[in-house]
N, C-alpha and C positions, 0 to 999 in steps of 0.2 A: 504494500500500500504506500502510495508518495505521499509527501508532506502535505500536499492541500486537500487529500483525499480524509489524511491522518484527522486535520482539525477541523472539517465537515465532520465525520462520524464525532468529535469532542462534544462538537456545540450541538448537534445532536442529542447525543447521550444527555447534557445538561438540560436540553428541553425536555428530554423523554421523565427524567425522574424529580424535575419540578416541582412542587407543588402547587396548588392555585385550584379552581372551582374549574376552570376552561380545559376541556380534554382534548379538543383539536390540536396543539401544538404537539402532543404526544401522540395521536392517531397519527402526524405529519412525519412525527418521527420517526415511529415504528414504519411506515410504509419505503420511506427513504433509506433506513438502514435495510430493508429485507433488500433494497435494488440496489446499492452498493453490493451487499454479499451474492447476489446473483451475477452481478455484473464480473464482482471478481474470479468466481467459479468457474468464468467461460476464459477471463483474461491469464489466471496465473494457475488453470491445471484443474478439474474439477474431477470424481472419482471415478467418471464413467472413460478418461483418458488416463487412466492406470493400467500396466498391464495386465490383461486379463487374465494370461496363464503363461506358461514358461514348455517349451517345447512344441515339435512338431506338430502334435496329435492338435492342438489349439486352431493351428493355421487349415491342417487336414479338416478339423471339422466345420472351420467358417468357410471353407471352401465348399463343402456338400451342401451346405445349410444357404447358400451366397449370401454372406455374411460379409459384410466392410467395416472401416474403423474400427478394430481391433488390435489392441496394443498387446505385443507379443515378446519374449524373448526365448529365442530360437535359435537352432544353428546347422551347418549344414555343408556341404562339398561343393567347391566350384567347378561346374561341369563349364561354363560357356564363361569367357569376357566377350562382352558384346561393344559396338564402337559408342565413344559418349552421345548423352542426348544433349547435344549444344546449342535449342531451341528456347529460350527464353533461361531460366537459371540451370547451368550446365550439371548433368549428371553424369557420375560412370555407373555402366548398367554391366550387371552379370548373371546367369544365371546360377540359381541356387539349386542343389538336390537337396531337398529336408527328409524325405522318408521314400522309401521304396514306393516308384511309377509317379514320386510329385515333387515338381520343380516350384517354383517361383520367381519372379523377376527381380532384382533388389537394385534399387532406383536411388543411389547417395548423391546427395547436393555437397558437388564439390567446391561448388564458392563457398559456402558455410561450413564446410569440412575437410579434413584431408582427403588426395585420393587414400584407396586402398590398393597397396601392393600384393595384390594375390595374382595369384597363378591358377590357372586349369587344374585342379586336383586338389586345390587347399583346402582346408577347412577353416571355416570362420562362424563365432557366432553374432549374434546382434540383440538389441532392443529397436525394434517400430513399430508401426504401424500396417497393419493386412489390409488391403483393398483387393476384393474380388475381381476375379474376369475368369472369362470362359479358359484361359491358361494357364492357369493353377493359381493366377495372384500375386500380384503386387508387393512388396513390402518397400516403404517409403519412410521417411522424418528418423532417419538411422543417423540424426543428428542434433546437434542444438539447436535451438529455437530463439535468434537474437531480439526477438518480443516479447518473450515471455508467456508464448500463448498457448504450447505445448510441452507435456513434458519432456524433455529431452532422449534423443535415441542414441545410438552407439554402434558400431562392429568393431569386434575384436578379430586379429589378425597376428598370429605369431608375436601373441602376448602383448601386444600392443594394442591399446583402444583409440578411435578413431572418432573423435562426436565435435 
């Protein structure tokens, strides 16, 4: 929460527990704090962008289910480097084997993160984000978020984390 945010909720809080016959300043208040606390739930990480579960079986099942936005930590063999996508913020894509017959796509923002130095055969794991398609699925945000507006992702690579 920034500083002007900080002494809005202050003077807030002082109206809310007032005393005086007038309850509107307090109904003003109570309504104002509940959209501050919503507001920041979206802004700095709210429960439903935690991850959801750890392992392949996670990604396997938002995948049968076509499931998205799901936040995963996962890991898996590099079958494919595939060439960057340097269409608006540049990514290196590769594909991932997570579990026997299921690939995924893993999509890192490299302006906002290192490459990854992997090879055809590596193993690597990560923390992102699942987004569905008919190809087994996406994994993306395998990085930091200079807003603040999601929780941060990660791949680890020959002991080295990349976020």
């Amino acid at each position: 929460m920034d500083a002007k945010t900080s002494r809005l909720v202050t003077r807030l809080a002082t109206a809310l527990f007032a005393g005086g016959k007038n309850k509107w300043p307090r109904v003003a208040a109570i309504v104002v704090l509940l959209g501050i606390a919503a507001f920041s739930a979206t802004r700095y990480g709210s429960p439903d962008q935690l991850p959801a579960g750890t392992g392949a079986d996670v990604i396997v099942e938002a995948y049968k289910s076509r499931t998205s936005s799901v936040w995963v930590e996962a890991g898996g063999r590099v079958e494919k480097l595939l060439s960057d996508d340097n269409d608006g913020s540049r990514h290196q894509r590769f594909i991932l084997s997570i579990a026997p017959g299921h690939t995924v796509l893993v999509a890192h923002n490299i302006d906002l993160a290192q490459r990854i130095p992997a090879s055809e055969g590596d193993r690597v794991t990560f923390r992102g984000e699942y987004e569905y398609n008919d190809r087994g699925g996406v994994i993306h945000w395998t990085h930091h978020d200079p807003q603040g507006r999601h929780i941060g992702g990660w791949i680890e690579h020959a002991g080295t984390r990349y976020k």
